[in-house]
GUVO-461987 format. One record per residue (C-alpha): residue number from 1; residue in three letters; chain; x, y, z. Coordinates in steps of 0.05 Angstrom, whole numbers. Example, Ala and Ser with C-alpha at 12.3 -4.5 7.8 and 13.67 -1.06 7.14 Angstrom:
! GUVO-461987
1; ALA; A; 246; -90; 156;
2; SER; A; 273; -21; 143;
***
This chain:
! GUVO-461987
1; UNK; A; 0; 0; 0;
2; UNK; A; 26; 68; -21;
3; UNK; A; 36; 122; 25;
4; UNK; A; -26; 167; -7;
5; UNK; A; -69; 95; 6;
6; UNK; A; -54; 94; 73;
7; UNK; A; -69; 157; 94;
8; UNK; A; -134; 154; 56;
9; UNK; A; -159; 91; 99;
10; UNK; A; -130; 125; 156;
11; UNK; A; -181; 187; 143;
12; UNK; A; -240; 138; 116;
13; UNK; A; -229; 100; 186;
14; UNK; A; -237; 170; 218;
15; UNK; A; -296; 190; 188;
16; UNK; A; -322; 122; 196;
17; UNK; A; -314; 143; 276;
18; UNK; A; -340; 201; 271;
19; UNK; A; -284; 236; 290;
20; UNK; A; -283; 295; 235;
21; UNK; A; -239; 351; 264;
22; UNK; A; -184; 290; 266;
23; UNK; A; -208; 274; 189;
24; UNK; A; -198; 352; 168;
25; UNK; A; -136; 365; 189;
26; UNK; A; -105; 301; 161;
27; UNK; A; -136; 309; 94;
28; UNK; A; -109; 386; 96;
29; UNK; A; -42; 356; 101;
30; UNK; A; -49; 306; 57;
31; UNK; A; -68; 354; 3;
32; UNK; A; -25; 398; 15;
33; UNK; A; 29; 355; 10;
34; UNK; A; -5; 318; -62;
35; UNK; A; -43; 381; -94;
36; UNK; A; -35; 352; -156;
37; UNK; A; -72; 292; -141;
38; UNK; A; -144; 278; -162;
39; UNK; A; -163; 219; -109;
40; UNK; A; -140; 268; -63;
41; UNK; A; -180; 324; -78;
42; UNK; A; -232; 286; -93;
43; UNK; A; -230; 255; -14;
44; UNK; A; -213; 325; 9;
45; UNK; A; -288; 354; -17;
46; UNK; A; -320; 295; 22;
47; UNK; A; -288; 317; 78;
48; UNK; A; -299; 377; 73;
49; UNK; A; -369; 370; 67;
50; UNK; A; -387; 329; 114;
51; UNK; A; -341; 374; 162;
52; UNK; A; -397; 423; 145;
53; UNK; A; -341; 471; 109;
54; UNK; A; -376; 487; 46;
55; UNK; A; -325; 534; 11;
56; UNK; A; -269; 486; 18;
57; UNK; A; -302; 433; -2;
58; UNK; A; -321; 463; -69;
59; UNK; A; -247; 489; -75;
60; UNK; A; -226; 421; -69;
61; UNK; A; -281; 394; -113;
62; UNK; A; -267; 451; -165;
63; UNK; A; -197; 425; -160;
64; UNK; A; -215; 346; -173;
65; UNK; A; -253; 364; -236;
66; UNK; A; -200; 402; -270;
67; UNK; A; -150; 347; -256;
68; UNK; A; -197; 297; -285;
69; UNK; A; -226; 332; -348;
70; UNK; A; -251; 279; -377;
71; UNK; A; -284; 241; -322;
72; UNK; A; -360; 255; -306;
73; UNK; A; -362; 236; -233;
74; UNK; A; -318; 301; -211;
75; UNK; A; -377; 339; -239;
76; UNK; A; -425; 304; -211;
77; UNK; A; -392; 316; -143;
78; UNK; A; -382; 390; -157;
79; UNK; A; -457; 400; -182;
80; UNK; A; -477; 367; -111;
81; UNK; A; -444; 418; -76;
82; UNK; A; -469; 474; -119;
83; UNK; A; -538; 458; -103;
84; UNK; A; -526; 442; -28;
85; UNK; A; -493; 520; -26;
86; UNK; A; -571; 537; -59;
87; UNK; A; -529; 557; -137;
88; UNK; A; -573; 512; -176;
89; UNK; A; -557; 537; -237;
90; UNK; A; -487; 529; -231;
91; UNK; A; -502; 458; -208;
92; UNK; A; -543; 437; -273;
93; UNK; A; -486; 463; -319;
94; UNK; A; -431; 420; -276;
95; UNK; A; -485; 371; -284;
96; UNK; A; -502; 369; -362;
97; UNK; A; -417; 374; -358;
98; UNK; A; -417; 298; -337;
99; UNK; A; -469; 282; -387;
100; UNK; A; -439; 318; -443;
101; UNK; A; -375; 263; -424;
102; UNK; A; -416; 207; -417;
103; UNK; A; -485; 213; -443;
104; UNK; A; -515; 144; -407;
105; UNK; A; -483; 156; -335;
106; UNK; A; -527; 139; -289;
107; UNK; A; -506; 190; -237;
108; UNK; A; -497; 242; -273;
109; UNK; A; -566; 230; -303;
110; UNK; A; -595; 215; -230;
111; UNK; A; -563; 278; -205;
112; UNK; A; -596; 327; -255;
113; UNK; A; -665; 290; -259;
114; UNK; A; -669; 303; -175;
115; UNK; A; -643; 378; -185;
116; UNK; A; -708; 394; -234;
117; UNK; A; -752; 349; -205;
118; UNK; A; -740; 406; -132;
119; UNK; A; -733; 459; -175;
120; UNK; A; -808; 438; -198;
121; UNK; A; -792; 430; -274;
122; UNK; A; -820; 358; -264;
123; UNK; A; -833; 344; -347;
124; UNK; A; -767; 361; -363;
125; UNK; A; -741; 309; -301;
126; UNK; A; -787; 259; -329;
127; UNK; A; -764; 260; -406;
128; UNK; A; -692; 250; -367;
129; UNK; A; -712; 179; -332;
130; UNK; A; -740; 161; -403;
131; UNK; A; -689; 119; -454;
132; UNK; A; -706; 104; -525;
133; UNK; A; -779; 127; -499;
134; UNK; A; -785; 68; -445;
135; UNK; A; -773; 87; -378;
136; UNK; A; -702; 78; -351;
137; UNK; A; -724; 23; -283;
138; UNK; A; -662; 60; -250;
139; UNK; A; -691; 120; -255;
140; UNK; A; -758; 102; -241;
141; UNK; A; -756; 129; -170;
142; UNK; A; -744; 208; -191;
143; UNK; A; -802; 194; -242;
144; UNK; A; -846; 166; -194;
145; UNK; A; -838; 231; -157;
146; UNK; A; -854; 264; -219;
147; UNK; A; -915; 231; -241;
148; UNK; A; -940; 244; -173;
149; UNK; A; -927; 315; -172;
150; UNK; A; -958; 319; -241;
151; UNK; A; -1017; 292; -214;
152; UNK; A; -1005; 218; -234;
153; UNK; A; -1009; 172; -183;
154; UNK; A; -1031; 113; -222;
155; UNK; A; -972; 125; -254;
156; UNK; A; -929; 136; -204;
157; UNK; A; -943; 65; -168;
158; UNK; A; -928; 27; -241;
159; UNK; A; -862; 64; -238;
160; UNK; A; -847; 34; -168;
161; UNK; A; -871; -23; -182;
162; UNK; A; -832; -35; -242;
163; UNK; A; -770; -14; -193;
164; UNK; A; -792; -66; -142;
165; UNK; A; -793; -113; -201;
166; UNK; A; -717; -109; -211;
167; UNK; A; -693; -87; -146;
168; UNK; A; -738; -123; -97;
169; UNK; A; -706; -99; -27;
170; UNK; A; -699; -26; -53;
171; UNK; A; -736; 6; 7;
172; UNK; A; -739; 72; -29;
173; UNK; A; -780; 40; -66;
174; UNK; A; -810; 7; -19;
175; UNK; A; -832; 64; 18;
176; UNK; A; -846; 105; -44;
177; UNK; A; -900; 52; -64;
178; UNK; A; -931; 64; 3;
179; UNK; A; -933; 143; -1;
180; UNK; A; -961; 142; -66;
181; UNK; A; -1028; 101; -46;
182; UNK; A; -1042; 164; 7;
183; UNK; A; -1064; 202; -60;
184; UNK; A; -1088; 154; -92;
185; UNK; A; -1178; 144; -89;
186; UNK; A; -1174; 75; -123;
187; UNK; A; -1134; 51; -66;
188; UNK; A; -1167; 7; -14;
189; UNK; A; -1153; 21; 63;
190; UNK; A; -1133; -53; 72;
191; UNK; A; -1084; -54; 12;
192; UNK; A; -1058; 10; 29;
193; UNK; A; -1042; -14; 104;
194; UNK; A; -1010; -74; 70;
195; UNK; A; -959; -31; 36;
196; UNK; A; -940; -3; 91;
197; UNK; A; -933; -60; 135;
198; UNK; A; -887; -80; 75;
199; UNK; A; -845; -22; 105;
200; UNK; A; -839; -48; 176;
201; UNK; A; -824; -123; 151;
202; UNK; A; -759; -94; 113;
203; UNK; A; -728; -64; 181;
204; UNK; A; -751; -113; 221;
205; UNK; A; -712; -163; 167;
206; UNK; A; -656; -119; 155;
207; UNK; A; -651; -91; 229;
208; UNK; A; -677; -142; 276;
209; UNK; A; -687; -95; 348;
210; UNK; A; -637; -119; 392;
211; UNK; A; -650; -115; 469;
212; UNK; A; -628; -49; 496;
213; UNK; A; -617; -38; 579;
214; UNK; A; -655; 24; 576;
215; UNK; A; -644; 78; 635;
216; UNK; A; -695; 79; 690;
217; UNK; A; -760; 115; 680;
218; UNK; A; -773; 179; 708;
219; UNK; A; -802; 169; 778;
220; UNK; A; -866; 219; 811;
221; UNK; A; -845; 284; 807;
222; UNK; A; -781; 277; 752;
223; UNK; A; -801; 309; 680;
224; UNK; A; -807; 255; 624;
225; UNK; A; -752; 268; 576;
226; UNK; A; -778; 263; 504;
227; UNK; A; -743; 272; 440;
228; UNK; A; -776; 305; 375;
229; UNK; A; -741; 282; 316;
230; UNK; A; -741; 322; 248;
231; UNK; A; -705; 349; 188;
232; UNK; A; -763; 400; 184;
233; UNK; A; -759; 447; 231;
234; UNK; A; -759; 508; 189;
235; UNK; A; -793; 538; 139;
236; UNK; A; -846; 478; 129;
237; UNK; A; -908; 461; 151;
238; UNK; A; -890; 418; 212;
239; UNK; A; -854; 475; 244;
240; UNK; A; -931; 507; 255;
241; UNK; A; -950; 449; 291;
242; UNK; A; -900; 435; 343;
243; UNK; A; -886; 505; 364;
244; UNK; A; -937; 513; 408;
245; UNK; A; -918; 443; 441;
246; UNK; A; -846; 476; 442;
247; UNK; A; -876; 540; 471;
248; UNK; A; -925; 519; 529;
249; UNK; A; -891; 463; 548;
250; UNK; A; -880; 454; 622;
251; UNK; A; -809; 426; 634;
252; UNK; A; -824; 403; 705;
253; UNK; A; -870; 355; 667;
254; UNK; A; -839; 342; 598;
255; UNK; A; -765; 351; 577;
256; UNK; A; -764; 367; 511;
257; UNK; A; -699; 353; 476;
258; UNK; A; -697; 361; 391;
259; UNK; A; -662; 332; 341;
260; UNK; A; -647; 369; 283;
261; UNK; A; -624; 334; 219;
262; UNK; A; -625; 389; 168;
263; UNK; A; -570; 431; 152;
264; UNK; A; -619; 482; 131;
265; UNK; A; -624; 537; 183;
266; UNK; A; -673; 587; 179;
267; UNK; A; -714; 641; 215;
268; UNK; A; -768; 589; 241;
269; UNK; A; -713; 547; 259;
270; UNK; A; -677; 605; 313;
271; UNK; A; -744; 621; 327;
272; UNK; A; -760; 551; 351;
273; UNK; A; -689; 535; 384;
274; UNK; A; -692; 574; 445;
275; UNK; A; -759; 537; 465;
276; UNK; A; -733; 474; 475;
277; UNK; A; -699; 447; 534;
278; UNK; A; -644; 426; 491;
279; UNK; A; -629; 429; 418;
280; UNK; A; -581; 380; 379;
281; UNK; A; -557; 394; 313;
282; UNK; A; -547; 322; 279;
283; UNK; A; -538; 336; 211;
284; UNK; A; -473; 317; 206;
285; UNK; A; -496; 250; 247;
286; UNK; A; -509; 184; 216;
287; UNK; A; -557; 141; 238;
288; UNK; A; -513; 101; 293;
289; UNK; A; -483; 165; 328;
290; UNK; A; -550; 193; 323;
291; UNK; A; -581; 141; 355;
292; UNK; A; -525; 134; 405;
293; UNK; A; -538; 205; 434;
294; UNK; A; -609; 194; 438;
295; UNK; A; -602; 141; 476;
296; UNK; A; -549; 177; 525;
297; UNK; A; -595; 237; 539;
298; UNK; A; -629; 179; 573;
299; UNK; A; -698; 190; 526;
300; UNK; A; -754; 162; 551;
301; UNK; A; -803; 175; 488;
302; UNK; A; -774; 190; 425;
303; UNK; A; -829; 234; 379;
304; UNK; A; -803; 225; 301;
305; UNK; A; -856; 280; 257;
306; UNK; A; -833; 251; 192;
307; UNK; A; -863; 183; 177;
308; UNK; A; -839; 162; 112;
309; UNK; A; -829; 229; 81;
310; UNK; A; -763; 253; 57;
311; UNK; A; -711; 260; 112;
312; UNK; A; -741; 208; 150;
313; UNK; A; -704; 180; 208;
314; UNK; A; -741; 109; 208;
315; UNK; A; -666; 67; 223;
316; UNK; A; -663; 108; 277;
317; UNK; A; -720; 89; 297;
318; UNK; A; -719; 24; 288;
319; UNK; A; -649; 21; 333;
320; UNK; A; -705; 28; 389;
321; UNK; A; -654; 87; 424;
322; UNK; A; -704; 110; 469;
323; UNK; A; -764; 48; 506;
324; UNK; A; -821; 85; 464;
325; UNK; A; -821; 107; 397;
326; UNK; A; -881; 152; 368;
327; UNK; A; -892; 184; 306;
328; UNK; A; -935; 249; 300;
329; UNK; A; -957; 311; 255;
330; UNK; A; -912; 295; 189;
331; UNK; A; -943; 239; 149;
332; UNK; A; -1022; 215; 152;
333; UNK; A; -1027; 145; 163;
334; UNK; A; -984; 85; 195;
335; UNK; A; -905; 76; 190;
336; UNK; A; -909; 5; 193;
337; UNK; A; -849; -2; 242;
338; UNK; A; -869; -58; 296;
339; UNK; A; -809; -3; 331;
340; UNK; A; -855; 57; 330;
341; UNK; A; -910; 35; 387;
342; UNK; A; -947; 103; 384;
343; UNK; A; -990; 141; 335;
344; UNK; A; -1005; 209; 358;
345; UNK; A; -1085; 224; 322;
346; UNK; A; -1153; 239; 358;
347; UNK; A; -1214; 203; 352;
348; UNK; A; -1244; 248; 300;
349; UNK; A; -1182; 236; 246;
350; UNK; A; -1184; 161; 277;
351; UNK; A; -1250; 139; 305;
352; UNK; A; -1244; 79; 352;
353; UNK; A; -1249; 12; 320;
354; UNK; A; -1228; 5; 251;
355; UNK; A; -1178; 55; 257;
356; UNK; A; -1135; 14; 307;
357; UNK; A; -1135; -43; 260;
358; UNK; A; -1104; 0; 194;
359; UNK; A; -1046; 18; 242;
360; UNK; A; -986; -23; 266;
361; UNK; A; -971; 31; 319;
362; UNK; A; -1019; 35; 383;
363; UNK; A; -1070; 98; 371;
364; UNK; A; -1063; 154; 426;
365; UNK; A; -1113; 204; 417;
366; UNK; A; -1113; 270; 441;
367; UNK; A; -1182; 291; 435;
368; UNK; A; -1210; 348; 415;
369; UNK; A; -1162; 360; 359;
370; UNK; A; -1088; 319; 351;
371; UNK; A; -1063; 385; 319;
372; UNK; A; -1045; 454; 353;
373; UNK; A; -1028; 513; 295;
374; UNK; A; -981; 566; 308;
375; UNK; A; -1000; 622; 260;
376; UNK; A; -956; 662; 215;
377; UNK; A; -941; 724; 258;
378; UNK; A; -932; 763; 184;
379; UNK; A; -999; 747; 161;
380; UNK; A; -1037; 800; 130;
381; UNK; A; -1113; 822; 157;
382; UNK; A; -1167; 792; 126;
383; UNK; A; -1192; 836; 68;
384; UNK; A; -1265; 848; 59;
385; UNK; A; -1289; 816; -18;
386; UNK; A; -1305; 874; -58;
387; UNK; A; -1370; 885; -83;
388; UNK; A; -1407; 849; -144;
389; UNK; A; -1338; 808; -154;
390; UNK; A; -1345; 740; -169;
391; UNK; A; -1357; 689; -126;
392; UNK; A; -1290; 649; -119;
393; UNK; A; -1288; 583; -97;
394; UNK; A; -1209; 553; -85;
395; UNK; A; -1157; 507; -54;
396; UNK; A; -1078; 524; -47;
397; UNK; A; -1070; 455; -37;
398; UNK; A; -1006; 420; -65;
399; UNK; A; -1029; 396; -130;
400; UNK; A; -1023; 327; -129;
401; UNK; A; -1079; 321; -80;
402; UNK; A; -1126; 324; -140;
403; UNK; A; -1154; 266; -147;
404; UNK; A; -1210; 240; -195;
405; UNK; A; -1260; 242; -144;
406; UNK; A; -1237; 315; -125;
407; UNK; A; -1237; 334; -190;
408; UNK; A; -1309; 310; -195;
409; UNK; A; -1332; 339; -132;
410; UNK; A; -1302; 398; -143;
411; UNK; A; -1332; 409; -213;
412; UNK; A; -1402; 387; -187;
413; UNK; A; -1390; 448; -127;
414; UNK; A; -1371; 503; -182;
415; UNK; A; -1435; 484; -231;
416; UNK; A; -1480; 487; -163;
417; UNK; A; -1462; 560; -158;
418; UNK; A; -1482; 601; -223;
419; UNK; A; -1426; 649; -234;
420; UNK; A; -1368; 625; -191;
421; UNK; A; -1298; 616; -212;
422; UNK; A; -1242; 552; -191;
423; UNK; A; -1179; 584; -164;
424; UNK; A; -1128; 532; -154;
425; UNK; A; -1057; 550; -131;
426; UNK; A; -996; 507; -121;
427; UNK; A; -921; 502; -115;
428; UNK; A; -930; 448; -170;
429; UNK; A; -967; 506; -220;
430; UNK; A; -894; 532; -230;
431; UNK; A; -895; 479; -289;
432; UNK; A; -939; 512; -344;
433; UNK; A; -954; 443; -378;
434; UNK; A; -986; 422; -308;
435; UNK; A; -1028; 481; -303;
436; UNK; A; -1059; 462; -381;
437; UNK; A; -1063; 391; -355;
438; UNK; A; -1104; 410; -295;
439; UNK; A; -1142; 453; -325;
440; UNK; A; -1164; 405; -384;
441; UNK; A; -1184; 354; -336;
442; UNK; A; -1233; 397; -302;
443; UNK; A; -1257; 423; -369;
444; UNK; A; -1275; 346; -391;
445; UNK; A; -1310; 345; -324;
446; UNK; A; -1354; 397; -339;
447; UNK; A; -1325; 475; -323;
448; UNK; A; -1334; 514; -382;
449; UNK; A; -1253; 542; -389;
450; UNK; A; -1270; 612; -370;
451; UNK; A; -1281; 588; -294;
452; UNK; A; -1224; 567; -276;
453; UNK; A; -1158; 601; -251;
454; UNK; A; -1099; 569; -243;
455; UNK; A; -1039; 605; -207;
456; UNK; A; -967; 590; -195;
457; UNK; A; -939; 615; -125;
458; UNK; A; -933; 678; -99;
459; UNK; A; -877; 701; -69;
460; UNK; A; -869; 696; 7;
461; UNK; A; -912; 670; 66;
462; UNK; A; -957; 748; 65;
463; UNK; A; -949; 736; -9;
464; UNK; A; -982; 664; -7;
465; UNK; A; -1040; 686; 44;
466; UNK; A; -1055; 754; 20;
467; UNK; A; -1085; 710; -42;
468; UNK; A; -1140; 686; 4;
469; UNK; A; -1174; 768; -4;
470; UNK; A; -1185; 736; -66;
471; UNK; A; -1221; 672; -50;
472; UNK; A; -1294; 666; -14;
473; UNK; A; -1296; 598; -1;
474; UNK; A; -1234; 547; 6;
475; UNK; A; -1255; 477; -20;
476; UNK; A; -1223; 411; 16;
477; UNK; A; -1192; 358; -20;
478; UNK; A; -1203; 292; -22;
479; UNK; A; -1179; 235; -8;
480; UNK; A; -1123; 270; 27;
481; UNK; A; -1150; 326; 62;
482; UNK; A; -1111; 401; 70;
483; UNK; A; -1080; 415; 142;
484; UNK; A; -1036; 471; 141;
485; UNK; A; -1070; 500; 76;
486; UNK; A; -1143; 496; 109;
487; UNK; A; -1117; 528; 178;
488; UNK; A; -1086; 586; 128;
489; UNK; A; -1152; 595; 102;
490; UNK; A; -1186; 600; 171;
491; UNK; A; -1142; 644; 189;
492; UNK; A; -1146; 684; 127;
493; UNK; A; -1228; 692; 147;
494; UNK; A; -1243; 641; 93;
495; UNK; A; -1280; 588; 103;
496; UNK; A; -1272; 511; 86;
497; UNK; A; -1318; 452; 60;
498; UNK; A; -1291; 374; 81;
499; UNK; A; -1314; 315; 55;
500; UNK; A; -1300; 274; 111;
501; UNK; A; -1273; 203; 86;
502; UNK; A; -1255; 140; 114;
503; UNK; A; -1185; 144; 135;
504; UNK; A; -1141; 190; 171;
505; UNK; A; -1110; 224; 111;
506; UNK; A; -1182; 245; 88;
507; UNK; A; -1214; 260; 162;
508; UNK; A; -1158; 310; 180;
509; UNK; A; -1205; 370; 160;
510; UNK; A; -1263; 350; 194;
511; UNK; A; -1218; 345; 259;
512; UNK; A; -1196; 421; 245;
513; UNK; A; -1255; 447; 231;
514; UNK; A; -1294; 416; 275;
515; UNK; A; -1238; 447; 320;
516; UNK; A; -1247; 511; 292;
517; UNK; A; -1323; 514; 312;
518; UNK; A; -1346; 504; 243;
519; UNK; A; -1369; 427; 248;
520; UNK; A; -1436; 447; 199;
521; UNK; A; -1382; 447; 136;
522; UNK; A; -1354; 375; 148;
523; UNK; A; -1399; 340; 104;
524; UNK; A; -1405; 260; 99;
525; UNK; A; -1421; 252; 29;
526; UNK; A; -1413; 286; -40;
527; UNK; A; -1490; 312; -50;
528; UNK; A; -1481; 342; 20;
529; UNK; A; -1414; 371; 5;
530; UNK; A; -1449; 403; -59;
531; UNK; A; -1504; 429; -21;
532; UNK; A; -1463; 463; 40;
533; UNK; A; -1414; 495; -15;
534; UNK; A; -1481; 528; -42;
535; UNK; A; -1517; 544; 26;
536; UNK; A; -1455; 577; 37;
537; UNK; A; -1442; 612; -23;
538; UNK; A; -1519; 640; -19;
539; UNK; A; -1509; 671; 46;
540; UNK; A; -1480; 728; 41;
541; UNK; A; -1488; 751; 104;
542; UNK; A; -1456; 691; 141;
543; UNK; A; -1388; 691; 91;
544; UNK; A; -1387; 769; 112;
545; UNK; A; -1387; 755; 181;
546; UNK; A; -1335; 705; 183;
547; UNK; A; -1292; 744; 140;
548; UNK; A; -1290; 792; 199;
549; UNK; A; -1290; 746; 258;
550; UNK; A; -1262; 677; 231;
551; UNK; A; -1190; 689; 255;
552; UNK; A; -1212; 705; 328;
553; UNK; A; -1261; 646; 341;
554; UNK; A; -1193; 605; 315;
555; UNK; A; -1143; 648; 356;
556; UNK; A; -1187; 619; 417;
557; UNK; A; -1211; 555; 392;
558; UNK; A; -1176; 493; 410;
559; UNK; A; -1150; 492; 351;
560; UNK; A; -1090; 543; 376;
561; UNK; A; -1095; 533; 446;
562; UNK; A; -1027; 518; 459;
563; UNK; A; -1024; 514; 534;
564; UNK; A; -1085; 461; 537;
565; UNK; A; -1047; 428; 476;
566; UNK; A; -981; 417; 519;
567; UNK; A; -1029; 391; 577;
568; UNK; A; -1059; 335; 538;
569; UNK; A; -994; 317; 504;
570; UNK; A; -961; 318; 575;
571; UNK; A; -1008; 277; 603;
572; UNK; A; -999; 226; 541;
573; UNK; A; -926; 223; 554;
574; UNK; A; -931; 216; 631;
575; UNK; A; -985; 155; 616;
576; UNK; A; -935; 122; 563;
577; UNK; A; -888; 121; 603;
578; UNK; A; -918; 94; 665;
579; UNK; A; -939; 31; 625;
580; UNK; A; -884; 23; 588;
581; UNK; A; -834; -7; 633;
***
């Protein structure tokens, strides 16, 4: 072994410990001392990165892909970087780089395809995962994301499926195929559980729990120390609903440690850190470390808000650091982790009985509403309608929510009231081709073309809810209901119809507005979900009124009750833990 090799295991073994300030100053040395080397450089940019020392890392990066010009993988390394320092554009170029070198490398070709799929330019990701017009089965992940954000789920689960054909144990896959049934209206509750119990039997296979000698739990009087878990702690929608926990909590009862695994920092995020007892970054973490210092702030319930979005942390979970493991707010229906033993709901989202038998975790409910919203502080007043305007009926929900049978419902609402107009907004409405795609469907349902309004998104939080002076009446959809898009809208004085469904995903609005004080708009079937969209849209008088007086009834509804909220969730961590162990 050469003297270069040796040092590079020596730094791999390093990293491997977790011991990075060891690992950076080694690799310094080492390329200092071989700056002409392109392995070096090359492991000098991982360092760097994971050191969390962006600038060096693209030097060094920079640095690898001029000494190997004719090698795509340096540019796909340097593109990475681009886009983690927020340059996308200079990441696509270093990106179409590698492919211009090697047209058929799959990184390279992975790489670019994720970069406009979260840039939103989801056809032009898709025509990327296609090859000699089949779709390219290792690509078929990014394009399952993209037929579902173009509002093809169908789609979207034959793409995973054809994945799961070739790579059987992919649980990216795996998972994906589970997510995708939440949208999806053809989807039966008891298939849908088993795809995600499909979930639970790959880390129980891959990661069998091994016995842990857990720490003693908290006797009368000590706080119970419980960990939240989350790479979304920040501008996102989660962030809303575990401030007030953060804020009102009581530490003599609950000790609220969090876990942050996003390197993203923003204004909600120093917002939110000073309310916690105790706040570890673990971006930089993997999963064993991670796991390891959950388990030596002694945890006692470990809350992950994630499920099996992106960023989850389900090996962690499934390494069992803490006795009981819970999953709350971020994803609408079971993890299927035998690890997780808590689902945190309320018997309106989850009535008692059938519910408990779609979930592998045990159903805690904490009645009257599972949710507590913290709202924008920057949100503009509710603006009066002005007079003789149309009627507008809308939903800001994220696009892919629109199924068939919202698409139908929705149509049958608008041709109910004579005159109205179909707003629809979305962070998915960036892509032009979706907004003529949306809006064809719903003309071949019925709405002459004229009605309907479809809008890209507006700049900004005040930008996004100062749309709602625009909008009369917000419109729920199904079956995967709104949350943080119909507690916007209540707070914006507008109120919201529900179809309330048969699962959690599509119950979520009646829980909120039944929260809200507005129980006479959750409807339990499509003719009465037509009807209470045109009661509502005839009385003027009642829409006027709640325009004005919408956003106190919620400021004092349970719905943003924060100090009851931390009660209740107290008192469900005090209870877990006394029958846990």
């Amino acid at each position: 072994m050469s003297q270069i090799e040796s040092k590079v295991s020596q730094i791999r073994t390093l990293l491997g410990e977790h011991k990075l300030e060891q690992a950076r100053v080694l690799t310094q040395r080492l390329a200092q001392a071989h700056p002409r080397d392109p392995r070096v450089a090359t492991l000098a940019a991982m360092v760097m990165t994971q050191c969390n020392l962006p600038a060096q890392a693209l030097h060094y990066a920079t640095l690898a892909a001029r000494l190997l010009p004719d090698h795509p993988q340096p540019r796909v390394d340097l593109g990475r970087l681009h886009s983690i320092a927020g340059d996308h554009a200079k990441a696509e170029a270093a990106y179409r780089e590698a492919l211009s070198l090697a047209p058929h490398d799959h990184a390279a070709r992975a790489a670019l395809g994720s970069l406009l799929f979260d840039r939103g330019r989801f056809h032009e990701a898709l025509e990327l995962c296609m090859r000699e017009g089949a779709l390219d089965p290792g690509l078929a992940g990014i394009a399952a994301g993209c037929y579902l954000r173009l509002v093809r789920p169908a789609d979207a689960s034959h793409a995973l499926e054809m994945l799961l054909t070739q790579f059987p144990d992919d649980i990216n896959a795996i998972i994906g195929a589970a997510l995708v049934l939440n949208y999806r209206d053809d989807a039966a509750p008891a298939d849908v559980f088993a795809a995600h119990r499909r979930v639970g039997e790959w880390f129980a296979r891959r990661h069998p729990p091994q016995p842990v000698p857990y720490h003693p739990a908290p006797g009368p009087g000590q706080p119970v120390r419980v960990g939240i878990l989350s790479p979304d702690l920040r501008q996102h929608s989660v962030a809303h609903f575990i401030e007030p926990l953060l804020r009102h909590h009581d530490p003599a009862a609950i000790r609220l440690t969090v876990y942050y695994t996003n390197r993203i920092e923003d204004h909600v995020t120093r917002r939110l850190k000073p309310l916690a007892d105790a706040w570890r970054p673990a971006d930089t973490l993997d999963d064993n470390h991670l796991a390891q210092a959950i388990y030596n702030d002694r945890t006692d319930v470990l809350v992950e808000l994630s499920g099996l979005t992106h960023g989850h942390c389900l090996p962690v979970m499934q390494m069992r650091p803490a006795p009981i493991g819970a999953t709350y707010i971020g994803y609408p229906n079971t993890t299927g982790l035998s690890s997780i033993a808590v689902r945190l709901v309320d018997s309106i989202t989850d009535p008692p009985g059938a519910a408990d038998t779609l979930a592998t975790e045990r159903l805690v409910r904490l009645d009257p509403c599972f949710l507590c919203y913290a709202p924008p502080s920057d949100a503009p007043e509710p603006a009066p309608r002005p007079e003789g305007s149309p009627l507008v009926l809308a939903s800001f929900n994220a696009a892919q929510k629109i199924s068939a049978t919202t698409i139908r419902l929705w149509t049958r609402a608008v041709r109910a009231v004579p005159g109205c107009v179909l707003m629809l907004k979305s962070v998915n409405f960036e892509d032009a081709a979706l907004r003529d795609d949306i809006r064809a469907r719903f003309v071949a349902a019925g709405i002459e073309d004229h009605r309907i309004l479809i809008l890209p998104p507006r700049e900004g939080v005040s930008g996004h809810l100062a749309a709602y002076h625009e909008v009369d009446i917000a419109l729920d959809p199904t079956p995967y209901n709104g949350t943080t898009t119909t507690c916007e809208a209540l707070w914006m004085g507008v109120p919201v119809v529900t179809l309330a469904g048969g699962v959690h995903a599509a119950r979520v609005g009646s829980s909120l507005l039944s929260a809200a004080g507005l129980a006479d708009l959750v409807t339990p079937d499509e003719d009465s979900f037509v009807r209470a969209v045109s009661a509502l849209a005839s009385d003027v008088e009642r829409r006027r009124m709640l325009r004005g007086s919408l956003r106190g009834m919620v400021r004092t509804s349970p719905l943003c009750d924060g100090p009851a909220f931390a009660r209740r969730f107290e008192a469900a961590m005090r209870s877990l833990t006394a029958t846990a162990r």
